[in-house]
VOGU-3710 file (C-alpha; in Angstrom, 3 decimals, decimal comma):
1> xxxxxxxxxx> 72,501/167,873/90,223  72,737/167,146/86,542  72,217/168,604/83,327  68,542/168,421/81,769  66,655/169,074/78,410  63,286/170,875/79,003  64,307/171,409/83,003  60,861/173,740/82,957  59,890/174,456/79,315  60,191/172,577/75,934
11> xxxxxxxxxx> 63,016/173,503/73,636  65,096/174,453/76,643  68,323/173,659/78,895  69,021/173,727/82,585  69,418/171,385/85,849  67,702/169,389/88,094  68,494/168,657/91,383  67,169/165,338/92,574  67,590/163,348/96,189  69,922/160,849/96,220
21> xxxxxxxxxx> 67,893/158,943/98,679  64,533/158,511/96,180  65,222/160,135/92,975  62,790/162,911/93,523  63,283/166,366/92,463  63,477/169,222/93,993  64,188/171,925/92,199  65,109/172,453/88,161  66,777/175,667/86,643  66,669/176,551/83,255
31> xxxxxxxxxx> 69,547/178,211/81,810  68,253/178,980/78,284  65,549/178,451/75,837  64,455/177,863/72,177  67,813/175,536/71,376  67,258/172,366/69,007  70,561/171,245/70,915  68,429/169,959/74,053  70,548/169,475/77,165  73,516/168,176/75,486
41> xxxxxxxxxx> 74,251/171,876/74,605  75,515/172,565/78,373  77,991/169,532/78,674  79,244/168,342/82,768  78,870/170,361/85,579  82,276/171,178/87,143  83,019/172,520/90,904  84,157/175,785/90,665  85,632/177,305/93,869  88,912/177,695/96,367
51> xxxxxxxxxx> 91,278/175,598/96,924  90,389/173,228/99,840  92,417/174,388/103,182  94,768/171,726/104,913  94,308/170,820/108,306  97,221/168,753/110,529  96,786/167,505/114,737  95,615/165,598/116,736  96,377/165,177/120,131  98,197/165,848/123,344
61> xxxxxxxxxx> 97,607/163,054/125,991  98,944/161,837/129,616  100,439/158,737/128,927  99,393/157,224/132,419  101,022/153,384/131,984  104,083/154,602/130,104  103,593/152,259/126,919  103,245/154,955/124,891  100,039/154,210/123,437  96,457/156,060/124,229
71> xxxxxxxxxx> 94,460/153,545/126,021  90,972/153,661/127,170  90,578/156,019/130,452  93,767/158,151/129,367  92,516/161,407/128,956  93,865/164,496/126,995  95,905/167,416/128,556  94,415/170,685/128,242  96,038/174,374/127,290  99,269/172,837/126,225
81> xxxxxxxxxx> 100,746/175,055/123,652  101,774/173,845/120,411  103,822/175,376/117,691  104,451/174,892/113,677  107,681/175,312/111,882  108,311/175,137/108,129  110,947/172,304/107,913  111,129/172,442/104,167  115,166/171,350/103,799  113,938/168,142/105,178
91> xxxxxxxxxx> 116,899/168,409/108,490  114,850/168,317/111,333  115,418/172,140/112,521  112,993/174,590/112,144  113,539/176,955/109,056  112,998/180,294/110,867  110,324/181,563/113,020  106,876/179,706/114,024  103,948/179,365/111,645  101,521/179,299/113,583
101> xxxxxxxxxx> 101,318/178,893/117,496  97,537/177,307/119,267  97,067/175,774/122,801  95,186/171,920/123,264  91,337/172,344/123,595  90,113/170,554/126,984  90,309/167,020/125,084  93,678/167,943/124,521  93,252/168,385/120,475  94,739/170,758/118,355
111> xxxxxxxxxx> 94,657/171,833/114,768  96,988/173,962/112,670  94,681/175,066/109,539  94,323/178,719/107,546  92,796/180,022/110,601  95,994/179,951/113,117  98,490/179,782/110,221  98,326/182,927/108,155  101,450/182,033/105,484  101,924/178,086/105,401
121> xxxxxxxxxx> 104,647/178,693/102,568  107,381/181,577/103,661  109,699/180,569/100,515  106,115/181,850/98,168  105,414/185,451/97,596  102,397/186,130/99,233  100,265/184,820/102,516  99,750/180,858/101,981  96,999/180,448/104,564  97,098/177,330/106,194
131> xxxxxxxxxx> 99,620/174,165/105,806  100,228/173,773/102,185  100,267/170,297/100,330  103,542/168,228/99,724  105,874/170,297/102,747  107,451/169,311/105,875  106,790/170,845/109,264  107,858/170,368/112,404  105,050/170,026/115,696  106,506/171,097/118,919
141> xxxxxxxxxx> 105,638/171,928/122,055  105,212/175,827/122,667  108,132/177,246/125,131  104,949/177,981/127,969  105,164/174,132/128,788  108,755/172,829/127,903  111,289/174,782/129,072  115,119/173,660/129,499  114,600/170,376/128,856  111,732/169,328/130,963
151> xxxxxxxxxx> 107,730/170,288/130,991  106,654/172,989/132,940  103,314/174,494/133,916  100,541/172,244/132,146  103,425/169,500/131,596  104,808/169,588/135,066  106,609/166,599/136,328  105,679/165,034/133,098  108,133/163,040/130,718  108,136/162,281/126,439
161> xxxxxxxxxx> 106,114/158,631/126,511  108,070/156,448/124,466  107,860/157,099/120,398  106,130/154,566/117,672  105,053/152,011/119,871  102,495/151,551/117,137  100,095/149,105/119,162  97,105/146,866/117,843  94,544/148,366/115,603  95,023/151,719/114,179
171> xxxxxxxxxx> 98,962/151,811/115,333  99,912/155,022/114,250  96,164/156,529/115,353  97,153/155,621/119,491  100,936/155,819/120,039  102,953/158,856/120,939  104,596/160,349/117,665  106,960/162,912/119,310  110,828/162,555/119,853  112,859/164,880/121,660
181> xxxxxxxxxx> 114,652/167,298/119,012  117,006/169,369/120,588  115,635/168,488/123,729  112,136/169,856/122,676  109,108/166,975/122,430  108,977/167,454/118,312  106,626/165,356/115,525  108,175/165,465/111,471  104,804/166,324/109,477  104,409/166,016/105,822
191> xxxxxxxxxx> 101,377/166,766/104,340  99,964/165,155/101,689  97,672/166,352/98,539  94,766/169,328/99,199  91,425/168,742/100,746  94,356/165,377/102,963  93,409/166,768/106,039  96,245/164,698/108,831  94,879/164,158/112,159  97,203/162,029/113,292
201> xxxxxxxxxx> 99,973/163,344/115,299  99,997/162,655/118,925  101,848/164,110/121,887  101,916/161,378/125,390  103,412/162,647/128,338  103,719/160,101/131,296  103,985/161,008/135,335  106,752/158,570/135,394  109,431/157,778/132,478  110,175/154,197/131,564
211> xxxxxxxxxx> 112,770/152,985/134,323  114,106/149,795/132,867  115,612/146,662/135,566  119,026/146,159/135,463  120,216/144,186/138,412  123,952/143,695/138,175  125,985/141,391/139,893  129,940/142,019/141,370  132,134/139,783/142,199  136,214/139,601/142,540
221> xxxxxxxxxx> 136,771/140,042/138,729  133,625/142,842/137,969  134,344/144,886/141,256  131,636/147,655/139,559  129,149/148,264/137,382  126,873/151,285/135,619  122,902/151,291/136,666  119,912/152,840/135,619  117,862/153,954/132,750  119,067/155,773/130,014
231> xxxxxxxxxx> 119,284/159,650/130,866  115,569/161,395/129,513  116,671/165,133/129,255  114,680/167,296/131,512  114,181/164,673/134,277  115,757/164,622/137,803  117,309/161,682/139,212  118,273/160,879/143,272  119,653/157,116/144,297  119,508/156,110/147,918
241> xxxxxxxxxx> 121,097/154,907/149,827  124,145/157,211/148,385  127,012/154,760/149,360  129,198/152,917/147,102  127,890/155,043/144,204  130,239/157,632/141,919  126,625/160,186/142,205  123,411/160,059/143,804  122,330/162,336/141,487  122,088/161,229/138,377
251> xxxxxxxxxx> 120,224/158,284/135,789  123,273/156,244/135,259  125,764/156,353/138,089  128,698/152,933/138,940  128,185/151,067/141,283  130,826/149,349/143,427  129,260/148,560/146,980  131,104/145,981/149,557  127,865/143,681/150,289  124,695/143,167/148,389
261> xxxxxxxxxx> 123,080/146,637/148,228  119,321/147,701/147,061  119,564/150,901/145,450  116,194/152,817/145,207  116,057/155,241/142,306  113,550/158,298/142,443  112,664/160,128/138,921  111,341/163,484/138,881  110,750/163,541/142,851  107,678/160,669/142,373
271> xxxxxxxxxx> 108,869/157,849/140,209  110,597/155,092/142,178  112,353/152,051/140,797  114,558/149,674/142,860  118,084/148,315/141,608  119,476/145,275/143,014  123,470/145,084/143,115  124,567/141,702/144,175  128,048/141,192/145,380  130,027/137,783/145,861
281> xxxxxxxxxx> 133,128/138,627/147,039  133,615/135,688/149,863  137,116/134,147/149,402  137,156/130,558/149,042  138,451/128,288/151,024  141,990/127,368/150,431  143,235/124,900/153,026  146,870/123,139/152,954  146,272/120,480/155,494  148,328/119,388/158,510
291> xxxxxxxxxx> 152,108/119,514/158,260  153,327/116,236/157,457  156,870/114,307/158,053  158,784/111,921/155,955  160,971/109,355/157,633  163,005/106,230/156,931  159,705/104,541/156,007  158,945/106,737/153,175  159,822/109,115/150,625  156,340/110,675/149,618
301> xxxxxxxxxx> 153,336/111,853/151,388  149,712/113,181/150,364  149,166/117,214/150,976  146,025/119,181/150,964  142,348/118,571/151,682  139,599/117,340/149,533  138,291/118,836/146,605  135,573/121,384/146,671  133,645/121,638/143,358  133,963/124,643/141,469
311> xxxxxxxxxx> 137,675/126,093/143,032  140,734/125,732/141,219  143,909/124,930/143,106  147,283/125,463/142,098  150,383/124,397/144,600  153,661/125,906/144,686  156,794/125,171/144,453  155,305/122,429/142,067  158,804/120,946/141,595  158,254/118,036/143,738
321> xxxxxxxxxx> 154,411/117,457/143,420  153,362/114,878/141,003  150,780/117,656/140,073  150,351/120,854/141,360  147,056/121,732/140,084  144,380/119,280/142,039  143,741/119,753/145,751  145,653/116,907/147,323  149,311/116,571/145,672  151,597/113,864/146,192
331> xxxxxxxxxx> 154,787/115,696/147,676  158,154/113,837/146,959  160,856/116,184/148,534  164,342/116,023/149,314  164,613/118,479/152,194  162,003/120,253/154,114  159,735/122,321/152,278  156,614/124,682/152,765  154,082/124,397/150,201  151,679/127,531/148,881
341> xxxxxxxxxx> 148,369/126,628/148,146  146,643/129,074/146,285  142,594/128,419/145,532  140,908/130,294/142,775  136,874/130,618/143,364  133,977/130,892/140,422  133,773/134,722/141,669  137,500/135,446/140,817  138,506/135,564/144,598  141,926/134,141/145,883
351> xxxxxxxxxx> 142,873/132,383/148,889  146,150/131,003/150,239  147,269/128,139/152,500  150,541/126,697/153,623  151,657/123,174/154,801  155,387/121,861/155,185  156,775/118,635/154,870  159,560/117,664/157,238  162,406/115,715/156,599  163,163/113,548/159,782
361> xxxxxxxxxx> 167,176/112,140/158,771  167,542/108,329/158,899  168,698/107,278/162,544  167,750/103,494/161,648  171,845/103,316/160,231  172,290/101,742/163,341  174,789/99,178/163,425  176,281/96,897/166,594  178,171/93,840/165,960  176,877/90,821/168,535
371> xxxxxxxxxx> 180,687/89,758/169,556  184,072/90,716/169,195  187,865/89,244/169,763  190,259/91,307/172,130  193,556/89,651/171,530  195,288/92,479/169,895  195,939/91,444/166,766  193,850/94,680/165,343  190,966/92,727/163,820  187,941/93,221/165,518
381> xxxxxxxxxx> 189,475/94,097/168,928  186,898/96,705/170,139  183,218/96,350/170,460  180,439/99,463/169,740  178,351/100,633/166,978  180,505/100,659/163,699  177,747/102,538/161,972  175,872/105,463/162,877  174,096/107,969/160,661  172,199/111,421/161,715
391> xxxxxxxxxx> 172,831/110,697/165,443  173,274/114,177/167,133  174,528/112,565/170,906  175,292/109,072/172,180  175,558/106,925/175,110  176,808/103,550/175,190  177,500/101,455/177,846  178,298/98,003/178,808  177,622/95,535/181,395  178,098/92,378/183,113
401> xxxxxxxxxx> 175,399/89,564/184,148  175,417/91,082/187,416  174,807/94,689/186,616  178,304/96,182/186,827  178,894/98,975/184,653  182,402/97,678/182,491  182,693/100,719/180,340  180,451/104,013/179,509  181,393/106,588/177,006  179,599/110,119/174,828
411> xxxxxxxxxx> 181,759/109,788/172,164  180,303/108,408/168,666  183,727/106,777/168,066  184,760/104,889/171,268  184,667/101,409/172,057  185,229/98,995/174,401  188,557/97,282/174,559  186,922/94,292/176,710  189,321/95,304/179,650  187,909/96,568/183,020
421> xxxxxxxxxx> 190,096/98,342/185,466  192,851/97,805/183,231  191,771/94,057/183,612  191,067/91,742/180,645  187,571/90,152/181,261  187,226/86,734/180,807  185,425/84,950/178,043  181,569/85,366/177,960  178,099/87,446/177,403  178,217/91,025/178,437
431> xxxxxxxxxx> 175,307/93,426/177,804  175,335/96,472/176,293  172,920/99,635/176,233  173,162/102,492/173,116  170,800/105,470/173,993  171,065/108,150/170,965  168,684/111,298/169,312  168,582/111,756/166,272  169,348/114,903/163,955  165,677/115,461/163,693
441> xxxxxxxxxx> 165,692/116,122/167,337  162,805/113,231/167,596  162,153/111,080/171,411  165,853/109,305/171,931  165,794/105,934/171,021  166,742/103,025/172,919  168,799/100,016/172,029  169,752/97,439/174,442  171,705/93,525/173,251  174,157/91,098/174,160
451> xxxxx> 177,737/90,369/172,868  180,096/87,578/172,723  183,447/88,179/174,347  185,950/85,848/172,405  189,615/85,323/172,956
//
């Protein structure tokens, strides 16, 4: 429609209303007559009228996967009831009583416009009908569905989806807008300028909330460990089996079971996720090795076993190890002593072992002279051992070349005078026999020899 000269007569002005398709007309009006000024006389046409109403909604929907965005086949939940607050402080709690209350058609849409919300603007005198431009408001779900933390009648059983996913495409068009304000599913609104109608705010429920994996693993250092999902208010939570839990009964028990344990976790009475807890707690093994004995013929031996990969071994006492932190030691002591082994695993678990080294005293400080001179003069008059060291019992006897037993004694210090019967014997080889144990309580040993006679 625009302004015309002559719309139906000469010397007139008016409109004409023409298609916007072909140009035709279809219709003129003329608004006065007789005026040199033509149509320039009426200036532009202006709208004249009310202020266009607001609307804000969109959606509630059942979230089927959980991903928090409206996919194809996921259909809208019907007579869920919605409710507006004024939130015009900007603190995300409603500023007094609902605006404007309306349940989700069969698609699950809703609107909030002037004909649910009779004043959009309680701080203005007057009814504002409708949202008004540039204010905050608060979406919620309507106490008949969400009650104590958890949906009831049409939102039975059904959890908050996650919020902003966003998503490919139109991301805030599909994903769940909602977050859970004082436990109540709740979308921040701000509307824009008049005539900015926002249908954009969307509601997703899901049958089963997000239940995130978190296997944990225990060992001799981590004995326990917290599983399960973060705690969605409103939800109910039972683990089986119950054991080596602190509760059954709700999302985010510790866990501190003796073997590996599967821990099945049921949301909401038909959402199942399974937990695994795996436990190491097998010792390692720590083994010292056979006892071991040091003699005359040495004055160190090797202890332990062989390595194992990935165990730490310390020995104690370490004094008389040339190093007391590898698995076989070289042990160097002075007297008999038991040895700790003590074998640290990858999983923090200990195990012990214990070997001793003997000390078997020296009986080789054996000494027998192979003659000796009986003629009184004090010097080498009396034949035996002149040295013995760590013997704990003796015999020693002596002989002739046929077999007669000359002397016999048990005494470390006796020897034979060379007399027999209170006879001197004659010149010549006698034999002798030295039978002894040692302090280390060993087999007796055995020496048998000749000696000179000499006058």
């Amino acid at each position: 429609m625009v302004t015309l000269m002559d719309p139906i007569n000469a010397f007139s002005n008016g409109t004409g209303k023409f298609s916007t398709m072909n140009a035709s007309a279809s219709g003129h009006a003329e608004i006065s007559n007789n005026e040199f000024g033509k149509g320039n006389a009426l200036g532009d046409l202006e709208v004249a009228g009310d202020v266009v109403a607001l609307q804000i909604g969109n959606r509630v929907w059942k979230d089927d996967d959980g991903d928090g965005i409206q996919d194809p086949g996921e259909v809208g939940i019907n007579n869920v009831s919605v409710e507006l607050f004024a939130d015009f402080n900007n603190d995300g709690s409603p500023d007094g009583a609902a605006l404007g209350t309306t349940n989700t058609a069969t698609d699950g849409n809703y609107v909030f416009d002037k004909s649910n919300v009779t004043d959009g603007d309680p701080q203005t005198t007057g009814n504002q009908a409708g949202p008004v431009p540039g204010k905050t408001y608060l979406i919620r779900i309507g106490a008949a569905d969400w009650a104590g933390g958890s949906g009831t009648n049409d939102l039975q059983s059904l959890s908050l989806t996650p919020s902003n996913i966003g998503g490919t495409g139109q991301p805030d068009v599909r994903d769940n807008d909602a977050i859970l304000l004082s436990n109540i599913p709740t979308i921040s609104a701000t509307t824009r300028k008049s005539g900015q109608n926002l249908h954009e705010w969307d509601f997703g429920f899901m049958p089963c909330p997000n239940i995130p994996v978190n296997n944990v693993y225990l060992d001799c250092i981590v004995d326990s460990a917290q599983i399960g999902p973060v705690e969605t208010p409103g939800s109910t939570y039972a683990w089986a089996p119950p054991s080596g839990l602190t509760a059954n009964n709700i999302a985010q028990p510790i866990a501190f079971p003796n073997t590996t344990t599967v821990y099945t976790l049921t949301v909401n009475g038909l959402c199942t996720k399974e937990v695994s807890v795996y436990v190491d707690i097998a010792p390692p093994i720590a083994n010292a090795g056979p006892s071991k004995v040091l003699d005359c013929a040495s004055t160190s031996v090797k202890i332990g076993t062989d390595s194992i990969p990935g165990l730490t071994y310390t020995w104690e006492p370490a004094a008389s190890l040339d190093n007391p932190n590898i698995a076989q030691p070289t042990a160097s002591p002075l007297v008999t002593t038991t040895y700790t082994l003590t074998v640290l695993g990858q999983n923090g678990c200990v195990s012990q072992s214990m070997t001793t080294v003997n000390i078997d005293k020296c009986c080789a400080r054996v000494i027998i002279p192979n003659s000796f001179t009986p003629n009184g003069d004090n010097l080498n008059d009396k034949f035996g051992p002149v040295v013995l060291e760590n013997v704990s019992s003796v015999y020693f006897a002596v002989y002739n070349r046929w077999g007669q037993r000359l002397f016999e004694s048990t005494e470390q210090n006796q020897k034979w005078d060379g007399n027999f019967n209170n006879e001197p014997c004659e010149v010549g080889t006698y034999f002798y026999m030295l039978k002894y144990n040692c302090e280390s309580f060993k087999e007796p040993k055995l020496l048998k020899g000749d000696v000179s006679l000499l006058r």
